[in-house]
Structure formats: C-alpha cells, structure tokens
C-alpha positions in Angstrom: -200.9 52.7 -42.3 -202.0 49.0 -41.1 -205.6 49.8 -41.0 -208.0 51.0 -43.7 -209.9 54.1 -42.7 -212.7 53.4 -45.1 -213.5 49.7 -44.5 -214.9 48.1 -48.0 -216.7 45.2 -47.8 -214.8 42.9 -50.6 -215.3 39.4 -52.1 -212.7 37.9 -53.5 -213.3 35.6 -56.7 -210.9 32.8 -56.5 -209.2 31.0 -53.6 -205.8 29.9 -56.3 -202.3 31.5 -54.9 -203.2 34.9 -55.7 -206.7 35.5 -55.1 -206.1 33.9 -51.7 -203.0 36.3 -51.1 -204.7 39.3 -52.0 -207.5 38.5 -49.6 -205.5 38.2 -47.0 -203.3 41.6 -47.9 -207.2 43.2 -47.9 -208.1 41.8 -44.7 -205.4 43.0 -42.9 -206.1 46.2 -43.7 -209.0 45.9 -42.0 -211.3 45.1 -45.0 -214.2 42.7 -44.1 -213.6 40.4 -47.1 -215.1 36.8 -48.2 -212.7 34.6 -50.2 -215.2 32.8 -52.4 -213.8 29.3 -53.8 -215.9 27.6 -57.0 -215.4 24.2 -55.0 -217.5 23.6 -51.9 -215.2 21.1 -50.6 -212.1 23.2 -50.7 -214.1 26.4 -49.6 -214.6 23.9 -46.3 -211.0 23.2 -46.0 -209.9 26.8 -45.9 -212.5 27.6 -43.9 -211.4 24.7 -41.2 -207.6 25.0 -41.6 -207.6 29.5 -41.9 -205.0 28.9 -44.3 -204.5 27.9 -47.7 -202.0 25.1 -47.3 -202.2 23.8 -50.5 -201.0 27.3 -52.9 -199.6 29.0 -49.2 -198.6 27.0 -46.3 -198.2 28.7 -43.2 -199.9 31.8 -44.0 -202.6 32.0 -41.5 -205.6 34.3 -42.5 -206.1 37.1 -40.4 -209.7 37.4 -38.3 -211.1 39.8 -40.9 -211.5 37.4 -43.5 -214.4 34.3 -44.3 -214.5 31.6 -46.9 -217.8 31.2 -48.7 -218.3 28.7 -51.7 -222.1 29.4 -52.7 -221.4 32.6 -54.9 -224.6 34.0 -54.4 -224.5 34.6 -50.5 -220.4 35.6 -51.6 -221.4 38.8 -53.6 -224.4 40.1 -51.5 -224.0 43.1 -50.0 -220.4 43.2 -51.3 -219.4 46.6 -52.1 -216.2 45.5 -54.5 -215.6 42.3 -56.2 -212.4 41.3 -57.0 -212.0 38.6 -59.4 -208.5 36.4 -59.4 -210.1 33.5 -61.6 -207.3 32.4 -65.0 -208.5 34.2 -67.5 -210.1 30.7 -69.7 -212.9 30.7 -66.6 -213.5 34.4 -66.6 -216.7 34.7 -69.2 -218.3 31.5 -67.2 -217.7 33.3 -63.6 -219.3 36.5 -65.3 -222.2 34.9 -66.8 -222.8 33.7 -63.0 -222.5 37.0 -61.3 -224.4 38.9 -63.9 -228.1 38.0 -62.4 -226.5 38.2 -59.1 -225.4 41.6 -59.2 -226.4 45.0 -59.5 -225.3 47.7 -62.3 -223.3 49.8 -59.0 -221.5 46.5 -57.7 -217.8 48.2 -58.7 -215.6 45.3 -60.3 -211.9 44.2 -60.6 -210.2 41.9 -61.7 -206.4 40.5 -60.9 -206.5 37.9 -64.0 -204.1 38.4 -66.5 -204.3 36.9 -70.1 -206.5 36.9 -73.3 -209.6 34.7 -73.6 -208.5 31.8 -76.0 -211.4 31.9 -78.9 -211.6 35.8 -79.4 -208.4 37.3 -78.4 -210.3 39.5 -76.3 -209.0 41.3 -73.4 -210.3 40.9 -70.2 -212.1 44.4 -70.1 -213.2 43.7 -73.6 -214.9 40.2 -72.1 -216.2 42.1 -68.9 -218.2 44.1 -70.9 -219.7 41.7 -73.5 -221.4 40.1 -70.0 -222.4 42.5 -67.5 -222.4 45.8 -70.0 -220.6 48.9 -69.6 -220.2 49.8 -66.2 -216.7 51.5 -64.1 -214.2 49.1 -63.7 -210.6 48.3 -62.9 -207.7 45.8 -63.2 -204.5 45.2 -60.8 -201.1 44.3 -62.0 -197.5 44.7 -61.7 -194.6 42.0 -60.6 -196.3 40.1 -57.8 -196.2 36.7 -56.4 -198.8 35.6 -54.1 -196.2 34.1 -51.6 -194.2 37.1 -51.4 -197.8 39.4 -50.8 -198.9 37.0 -48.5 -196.0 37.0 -46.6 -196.2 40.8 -46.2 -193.1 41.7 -48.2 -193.3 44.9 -49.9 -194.7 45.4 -53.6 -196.0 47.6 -56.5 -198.8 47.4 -58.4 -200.4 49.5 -60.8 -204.3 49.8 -60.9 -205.8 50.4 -64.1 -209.1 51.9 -65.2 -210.5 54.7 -67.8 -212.6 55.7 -65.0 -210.0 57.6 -63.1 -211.6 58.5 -59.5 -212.2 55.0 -59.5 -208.4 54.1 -60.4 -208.0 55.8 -57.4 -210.6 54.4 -55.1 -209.1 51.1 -55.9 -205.6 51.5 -55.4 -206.7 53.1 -52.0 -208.3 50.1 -51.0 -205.0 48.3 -51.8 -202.6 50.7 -50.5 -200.4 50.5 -47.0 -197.3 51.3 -45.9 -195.2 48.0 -47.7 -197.6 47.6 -50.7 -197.6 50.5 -52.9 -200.4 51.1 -55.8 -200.2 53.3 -58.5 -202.9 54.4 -60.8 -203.3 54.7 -64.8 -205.7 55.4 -67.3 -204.3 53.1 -70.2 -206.1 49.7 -69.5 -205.7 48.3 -72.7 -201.7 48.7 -71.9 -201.6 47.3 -68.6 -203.6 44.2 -69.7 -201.4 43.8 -72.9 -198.7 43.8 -70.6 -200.1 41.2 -68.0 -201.0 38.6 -71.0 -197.9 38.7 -72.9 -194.8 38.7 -70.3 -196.4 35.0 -69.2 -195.6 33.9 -73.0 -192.1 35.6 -72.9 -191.5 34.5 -69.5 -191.3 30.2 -71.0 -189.4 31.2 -73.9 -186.6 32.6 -70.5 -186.7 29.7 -68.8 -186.6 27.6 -71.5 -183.0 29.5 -73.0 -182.2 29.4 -69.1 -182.6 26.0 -69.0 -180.6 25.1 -72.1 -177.7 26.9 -70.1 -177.5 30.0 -73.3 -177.1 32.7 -70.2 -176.9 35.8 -68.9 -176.2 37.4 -72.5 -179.0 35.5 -74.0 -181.9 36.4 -71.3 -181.1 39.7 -71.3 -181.8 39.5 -75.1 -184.9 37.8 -74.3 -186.4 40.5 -71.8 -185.5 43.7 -74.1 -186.3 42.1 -77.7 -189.9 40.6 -75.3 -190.5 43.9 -74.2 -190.1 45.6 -77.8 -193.0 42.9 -79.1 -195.2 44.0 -76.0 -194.8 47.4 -76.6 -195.6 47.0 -80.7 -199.1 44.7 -79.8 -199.8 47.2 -77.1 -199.3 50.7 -79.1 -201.2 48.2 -82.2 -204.2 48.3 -79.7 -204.2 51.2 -78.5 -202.1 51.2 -75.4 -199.5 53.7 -74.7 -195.9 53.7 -74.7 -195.2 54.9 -71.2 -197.0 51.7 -69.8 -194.7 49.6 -71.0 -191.6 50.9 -69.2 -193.8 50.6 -66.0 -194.8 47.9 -63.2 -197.0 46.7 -65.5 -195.0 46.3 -67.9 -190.8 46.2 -67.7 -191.7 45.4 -63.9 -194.1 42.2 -64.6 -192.0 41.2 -67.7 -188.6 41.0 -65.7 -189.8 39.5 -62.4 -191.7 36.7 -64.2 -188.7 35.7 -66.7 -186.1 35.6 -63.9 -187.3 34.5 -61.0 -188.1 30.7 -60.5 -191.8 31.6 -58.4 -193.0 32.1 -61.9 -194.8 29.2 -63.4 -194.0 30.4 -67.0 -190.5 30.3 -66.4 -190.8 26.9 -64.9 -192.5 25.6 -67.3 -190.0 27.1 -69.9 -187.3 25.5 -68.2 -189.6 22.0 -67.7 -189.2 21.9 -71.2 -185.7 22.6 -72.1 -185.4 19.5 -69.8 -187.0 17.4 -72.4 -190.5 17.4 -70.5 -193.7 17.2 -73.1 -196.1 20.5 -72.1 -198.6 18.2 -70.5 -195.5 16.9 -68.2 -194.5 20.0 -67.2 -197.8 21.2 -66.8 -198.4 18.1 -64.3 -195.3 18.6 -62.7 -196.1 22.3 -61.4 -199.5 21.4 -60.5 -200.9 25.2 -61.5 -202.5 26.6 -64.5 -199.6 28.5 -66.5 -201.0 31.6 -68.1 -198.7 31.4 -71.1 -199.4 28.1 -72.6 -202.5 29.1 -74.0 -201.9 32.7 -74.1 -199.5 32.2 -76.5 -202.0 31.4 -78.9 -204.1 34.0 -78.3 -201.2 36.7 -78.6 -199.4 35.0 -81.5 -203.4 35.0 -83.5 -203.7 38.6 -81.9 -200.7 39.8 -83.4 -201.5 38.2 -87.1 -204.5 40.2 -86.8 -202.8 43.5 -86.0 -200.2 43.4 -88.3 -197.9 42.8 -85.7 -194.1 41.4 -85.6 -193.9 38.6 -82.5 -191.1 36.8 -83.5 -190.4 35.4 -79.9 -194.1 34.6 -79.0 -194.5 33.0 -82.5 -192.0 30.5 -81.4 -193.1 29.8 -77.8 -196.6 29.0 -79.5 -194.6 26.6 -82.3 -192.6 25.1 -79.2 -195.8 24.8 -77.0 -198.7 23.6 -79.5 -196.5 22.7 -82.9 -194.0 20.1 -82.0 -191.1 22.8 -82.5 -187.8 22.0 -80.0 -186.4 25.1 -78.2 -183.5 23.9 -80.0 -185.2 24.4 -83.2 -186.9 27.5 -82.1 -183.8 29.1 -81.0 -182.2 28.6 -84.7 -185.3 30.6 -86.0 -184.7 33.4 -83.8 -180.8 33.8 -84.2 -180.3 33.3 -88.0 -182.3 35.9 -89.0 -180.3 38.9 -91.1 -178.5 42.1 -89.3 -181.6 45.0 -88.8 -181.3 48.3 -87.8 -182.9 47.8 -83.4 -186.1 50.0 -83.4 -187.1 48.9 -87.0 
C-alpha cells in the first residue's frame, strides 16, 4: 500500500531528525501533515529549502507535507498530534498545547526517555498536563535517516486503549514499514528510556577495543536490567524480547547512527561529556536519562549495575576504565538471580 485510504490530518511536534522523518513517512502515505518547528526561523528554512538539510540532507519532502512554526494555527483542525520533542521539553510543549486543544484531539508521542526531576514516564507526564484522555507511543529500532530514506522498519505502537493502538499503527503502516500494536505502555517506554543509557556504556567498551565478547555481554546483562525496572513497574516480560525492547536495545548499541553509542565511544576517546556532546551536535537521550533510570531504579528496589556506572561515568568523574573494573570484579552468581 503507498497511499492511506483514511487520510488523517496530522501535525507533527518537532522538526529534529526524527519528527522530521516521520513526517515525511506520514505524508507519503498520503496524510495531509504540518511539521511544526518551536523556531520560526528554522520553520522558514524548511519551508524554503523542502528539506531538512541540516538532521537529513537530500531527503526532499514530499507535496503532502507544510511547515508551520506558530503552534496554534499547527494543531487546529488536526485530527492526530504526534509529538517527537526530547523528552526534557515534553511537559513545556504540553503546557502549550493544553489551552490549544480539545479533550478528543487523539495524541502520540515518538519521545523516548524519563523526565529528569520526577522519573516520570512520558504517559505518566502526559497525563499530569492535559488529563486522562486515549493515547499512544511509537517505538522500536529506528533511525530517522534510514525511515526517511524509505528503507523498511518495525515499530511497535503502544497504548492501553487498544482500538486506538490499532488506529495508530494503521496510520503508520505500508508495505516497507511495519507496525505492531501492544497494550503494555509502561513496557515499551521502559524500553525506549533505558537502551539510550546502555547504548554509551557499548560504545564506550567498543571504543576501548574490549570486543565482540564484551558487547555481547553488554546487550544481554542491559537487557536483563531493562527487563527487572520494567516488570518493577509494571511492564510485562514479553515486551522486552520485542521491537521495543531486544530490537531498540541492539540497534542502538551496535550501530554508529546512534548518538548514545557515539557518545559512548566519544568518551572512551578521552572526550569530557560536554565535548562529545558538542562534537555530535544532537541531544543524546542517555546522558541525562541515566540519572533518571539509575534514581528510578534506587526507588524500585532495582539492581542496575551497568546504568549505575554510565551515570558515575557521565555525571561523577568515573573513567570507563574505572567503571569497567566495577563491573567485572564482582563475585561468580548464579545468571537469572
């Protein structure tokens, strides 16, 4: 299918890599869709150049879609918004939407992470702003270049509201991007926020040359400590051998597209977290959701051993080096203790 045969009207609520991909997936399929960006004078730059050269050169956008910057005249008459803001501006786009909006506007959201204060969720956020109301999230191993460019891809779309789990991943859905559907939010979100943290501490053993042996250790021990937060909070088990889960965690620890992983390899190269941060020019996800995780998991009761160290490495002064003595000299245990 290259055409939608229900045409939503969608805005999309971020013009970084991946709201702008996304957009561009949507409007292909035939979607009217506005790509709303916060700042007017790169809102006029997309709008001039139909293409977003900075996050994806050469990617033109397709006829169906506009770029708006004032956020009012963005969400009116909308039927879905889609939100692809990092997760640190999500309350502060919410508190804007919530007078322009009304309680049927359906949302989404694409962000994965925690907020940094609470350790909430991004559900859990969405509905201490705009109330209780049927919503979903999208996630799974995706990079906005590889959408963009039309490659195929899975995601999973998440929401306890199940005909609308599967409203939304119709929306998404064509022949070379595949959507799933699941009940277990709380899972797929755990999942989104946490393979970002595990994802440095892979690049960073990558780029201390420890090897195959040693990332593969990374990725299974990671996904263990996703699986015991999520299950902690109510997530369920299944999730975490899925897209949003295994899937997200192994595409973002081994493939250099990620912005965790560079930044985990940034600093095996002896690069302070500010410099690496400069030096990929994004916002990485895991630099401050390691905090939030690492709190999270205190809280819970949780064992993190992994994230605990990628938060001493990113906001303690720890060396991988160091970090990587922490992790390895620890006694002989039986595997699913």
């Amino acid at each position: 299918m290259t055409v939608a045969s229900t045409r939503d009207r969608v805005v999309v609520l971020g013009a970084g890599s991946w709201g702008t991909a996304l957009a561009i997936h949507l409007a292909r399929l035939g979607h009217p869709v506005v790509l709303w960006a916060h700042r007017s004078g790169h809102a006029a730059t997309l709008a001039a150049e139909r293409c977003n050269r900075r996050y994806l050169p050469g990617v033109v956008f397709p006829d169906g879609l506009t770029v708006e910057a004032d956020l009012a005249r963005a969400v009116s008459e909308r039927d879905v918004l889609l939100i692809a803001v990092p997760s640190h501006a999500l309350r502060e786009l919410l508190g804007h939407l919530k007078p322009l909006i009304q309680e049927d506007v359906r949302i989404v959201w694409a962000t994965k992470g925690l907020e940094q204060v609470s350790g909430w969720l991004p559900h859990q956020v969405v509905e201490d702003v705009l109330g209780a109301r049927s919503v979903a999230a999208i996630s799974g191993p995706t990079f906005a270049r590889e959408v963009a460019d039309g490659l195929p891809a899975a995601v999973v779309v998440a929401s306890v509201d199940t005909p609308f789990a599967s409203e939304v991943a119709e929306l998404f859905h064509d022949g070379r991007f595949r959507a799933y559907t699941s009940s277990d939010l709380i899972g797929v979100e755990v999942g989104g926020a946490v393979k970002n943290v595990l994802a440095i501490a892979t690049g960073a053993a990558d780029g201390l040359r420890f090897g195959a042996n040693s990332r593969a250790a990374l990725i299974t021990r990671g996904l263990a400590e996703i699986t015991r937060l999520g299950l902690a909070l109510g997530g369920q088990a299944s999730t975490f051998m899925g897209l949003a889960g295994l899937g997200d965690l192994v595409l973002t620890c081994t493939d250099d597209q990620s912005r965790n992983r560079r930044m985990g390899l940034a600093l095996a190269r002896g690069l302070s977290v500010a410099q690496a941060q400069e030096e990929i020019g994004q916002v990485v996800e895991g630099v401050q959701a390691a905090s939030a995780v690492w709190a999270l998991a205190r809280r819970a009761g949780v064992r993190m051993p992994i994230t605990e160290q990628v938060h001493r490495i990113l906001h303690e002064g720890v060396s991988p080096q160091e970090a990587v003595a922490i992790l390895t000299r620890g006694p002989a245990k039986p595997e699913f203790a």
